[in-house]
C-alpha positions in Angstrom: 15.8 23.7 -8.5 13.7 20.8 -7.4 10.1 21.5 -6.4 8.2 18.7 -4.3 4.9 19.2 -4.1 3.5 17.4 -1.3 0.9 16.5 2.3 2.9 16.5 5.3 1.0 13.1 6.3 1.5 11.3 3.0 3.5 8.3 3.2 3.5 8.3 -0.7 5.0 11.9 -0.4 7.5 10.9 2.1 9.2 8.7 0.1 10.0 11.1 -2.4 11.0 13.4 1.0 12.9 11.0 2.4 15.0 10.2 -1.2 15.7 13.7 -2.4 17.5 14.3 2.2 19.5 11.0 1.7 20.8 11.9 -2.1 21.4 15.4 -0.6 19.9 16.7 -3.6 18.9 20.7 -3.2 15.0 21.0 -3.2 12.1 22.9 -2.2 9.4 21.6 -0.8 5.5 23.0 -1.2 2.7 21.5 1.1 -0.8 21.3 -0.9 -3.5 22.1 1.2 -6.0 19.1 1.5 -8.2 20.8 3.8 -8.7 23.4 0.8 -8.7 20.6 -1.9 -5.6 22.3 -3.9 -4.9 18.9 -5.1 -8.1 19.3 -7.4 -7.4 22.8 -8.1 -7.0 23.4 -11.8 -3.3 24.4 -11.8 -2.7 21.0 -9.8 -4.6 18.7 -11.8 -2.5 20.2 -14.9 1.0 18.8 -13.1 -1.0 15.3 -12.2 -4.5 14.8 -13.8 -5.6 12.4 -11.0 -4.8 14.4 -8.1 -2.6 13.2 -6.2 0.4 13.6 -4.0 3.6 13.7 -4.7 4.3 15.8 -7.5 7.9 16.4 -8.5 8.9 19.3 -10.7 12.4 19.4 -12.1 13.1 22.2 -14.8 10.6 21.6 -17.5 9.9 17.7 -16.2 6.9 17.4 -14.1 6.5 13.6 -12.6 3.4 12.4 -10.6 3.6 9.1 -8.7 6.2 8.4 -5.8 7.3 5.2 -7.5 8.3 7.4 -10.9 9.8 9.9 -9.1 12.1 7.6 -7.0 13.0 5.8 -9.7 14.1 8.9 -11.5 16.0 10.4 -8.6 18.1 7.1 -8.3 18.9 7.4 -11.6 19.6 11.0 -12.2 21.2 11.5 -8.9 22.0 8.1 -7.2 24.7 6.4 -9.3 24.4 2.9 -9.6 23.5 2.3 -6.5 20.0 3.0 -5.7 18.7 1.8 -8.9 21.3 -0.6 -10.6 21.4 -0.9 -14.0 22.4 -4.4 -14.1 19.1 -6.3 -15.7 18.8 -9.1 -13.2 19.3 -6.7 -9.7 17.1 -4.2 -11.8 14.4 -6.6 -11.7 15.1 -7.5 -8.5 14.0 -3.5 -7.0 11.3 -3.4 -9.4 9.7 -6.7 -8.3 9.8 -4.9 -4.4 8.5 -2.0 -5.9 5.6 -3.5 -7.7 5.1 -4.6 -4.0 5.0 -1.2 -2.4 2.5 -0.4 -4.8 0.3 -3.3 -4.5 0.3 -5.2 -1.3 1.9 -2.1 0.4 -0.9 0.1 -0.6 -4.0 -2.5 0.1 -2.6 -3.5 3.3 -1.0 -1.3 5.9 -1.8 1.8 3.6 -5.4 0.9 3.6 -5.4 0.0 7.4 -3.7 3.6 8.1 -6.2 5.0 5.9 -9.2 3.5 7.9 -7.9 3.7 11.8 -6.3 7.3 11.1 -8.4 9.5 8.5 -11.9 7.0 9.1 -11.6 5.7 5.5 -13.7 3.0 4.3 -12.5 -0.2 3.6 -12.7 -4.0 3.6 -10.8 -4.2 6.9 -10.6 -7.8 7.4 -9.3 -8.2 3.4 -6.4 -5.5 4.4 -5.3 -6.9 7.3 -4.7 -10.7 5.8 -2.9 -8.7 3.0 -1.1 -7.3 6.1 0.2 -10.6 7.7 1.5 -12.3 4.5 3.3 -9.4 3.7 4.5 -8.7 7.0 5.6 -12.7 6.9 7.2 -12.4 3.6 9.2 -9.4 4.3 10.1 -11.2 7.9 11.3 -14.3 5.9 13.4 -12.1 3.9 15.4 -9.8 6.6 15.9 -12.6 8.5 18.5 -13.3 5.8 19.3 -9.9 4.8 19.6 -6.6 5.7 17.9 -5.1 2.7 14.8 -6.2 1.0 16.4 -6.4 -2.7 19.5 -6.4 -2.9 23.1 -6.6 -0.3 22.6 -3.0 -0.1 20.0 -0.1 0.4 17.7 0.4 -2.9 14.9 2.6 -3.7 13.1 -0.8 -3.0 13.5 -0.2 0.4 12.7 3.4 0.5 9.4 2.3 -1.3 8.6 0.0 1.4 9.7 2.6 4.8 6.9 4.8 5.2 3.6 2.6 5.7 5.5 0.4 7.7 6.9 2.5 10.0 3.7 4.2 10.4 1.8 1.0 11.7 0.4 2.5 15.1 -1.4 4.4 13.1 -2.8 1.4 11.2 -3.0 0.0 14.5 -0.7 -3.2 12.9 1.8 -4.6 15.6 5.0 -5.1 14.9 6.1 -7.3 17.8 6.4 -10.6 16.3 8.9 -9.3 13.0 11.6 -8.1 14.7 13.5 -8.2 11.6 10.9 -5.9 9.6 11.7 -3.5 13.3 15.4 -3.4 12.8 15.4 -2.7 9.3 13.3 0.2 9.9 15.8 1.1 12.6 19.0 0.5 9.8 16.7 3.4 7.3 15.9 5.8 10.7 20.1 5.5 11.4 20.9 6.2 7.5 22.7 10.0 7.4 19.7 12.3 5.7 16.9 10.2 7.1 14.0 12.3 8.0 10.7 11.2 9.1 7.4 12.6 9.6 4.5 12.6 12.3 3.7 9.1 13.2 6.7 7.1 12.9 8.0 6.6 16.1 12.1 6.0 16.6 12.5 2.1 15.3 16.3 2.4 15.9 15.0 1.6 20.0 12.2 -0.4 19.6 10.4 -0.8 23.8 11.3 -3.6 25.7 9.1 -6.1 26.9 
């Protein structure tokens, strides 16, 4: 059996979450307490020396970091689907994914990380990061329904959670309404489960 360890309010952990529902792959799930610090507790630190959320646990494997641990439930339980084999559409998700880790994580993540948990950071640095990638990934799903390839990747599931968490970062999503209805194509996905703070992109408010 599958063990995620996990926050309930991680974006980092819901990506792993939100992977393992849409595979349908049998799991357990067990929140670490950050109000008690487990995450530095010895015993946690053994599974992920740095400390951080999401750990996955699969017989004798133990994985830290949401990107590895997508990328090894594509390939173990996804086919050739979520993570192709195929060198050039390979490269294609990993070049997203080195996104989500990068601009994903010093823009919206950072913002989130400020406006919701009083984090401090260079604001005005994270939101610039925050419109060119919002323009970038704009330009893109105005072209295509899926940020890597013709069809849903791990890219993509990389990319959800921050995004759909932007009240929180207090970013506004108004002016990418392709950025909206891809969020709304993942929410509609059979599996999909969110967490608290994304609101239902699949009916985005009028005007």
């Amino acid at each position: 059996m599958i063990t995620l360890y996990e926050f309930p309010l991680s974006g980092h952990s819901h990506k792993a979450r939100l992977l393992l529902s849409l595979l349908k792959v049998p799991h357990e799930r067990v929140t670490v307490s950050g109000a008690e610090r487990a995450h530095k507790a010895p015993e946690f630190l053994a599974m992920n020396p740095f400390g951080q959320v999401p750990v996955l646990r699969d017989g004798d494997l133990v994985l830290r970091d949401s990107q590895a641990i997508l990328t090894y439930l594509a390939r173990r339980h996804g086919g050739d689907t979520w993570l192709p084999s195929d060198p050039a559409q390979h490269a294609q998700v990993a070049a997203w994914m080195a996104t989500a880790a990068n601009e994903m994580t010093r823009g919206p993540n950072a913002l989130r990380l400020h406006h919701k948990f009083g984090r401090d950071i260079q604001v005005g640095e994270a939101q610039q990061i925050t419109a060119h990638l919002l323009a970038v990934l704009e330009a893109r799903l105005s072209q295509c329904d899926w940020v890597a390839l013709d069809h849903i990747t791990i890219a993509d599931i990389a990319l959800f959670p921050y995004l759909a968490l932007a009240p929180e970062a207090q970013i506004d999503l108004t002016p990418c309404p392709h950025v909206v209805a891809w969020l709304g194509r993942i929410q509609a996905l059979d599996g999909y489960v969110g967490m608290p703070g994304i609101p239902d992109h699949r009916h985005p408010p009028g005007p």
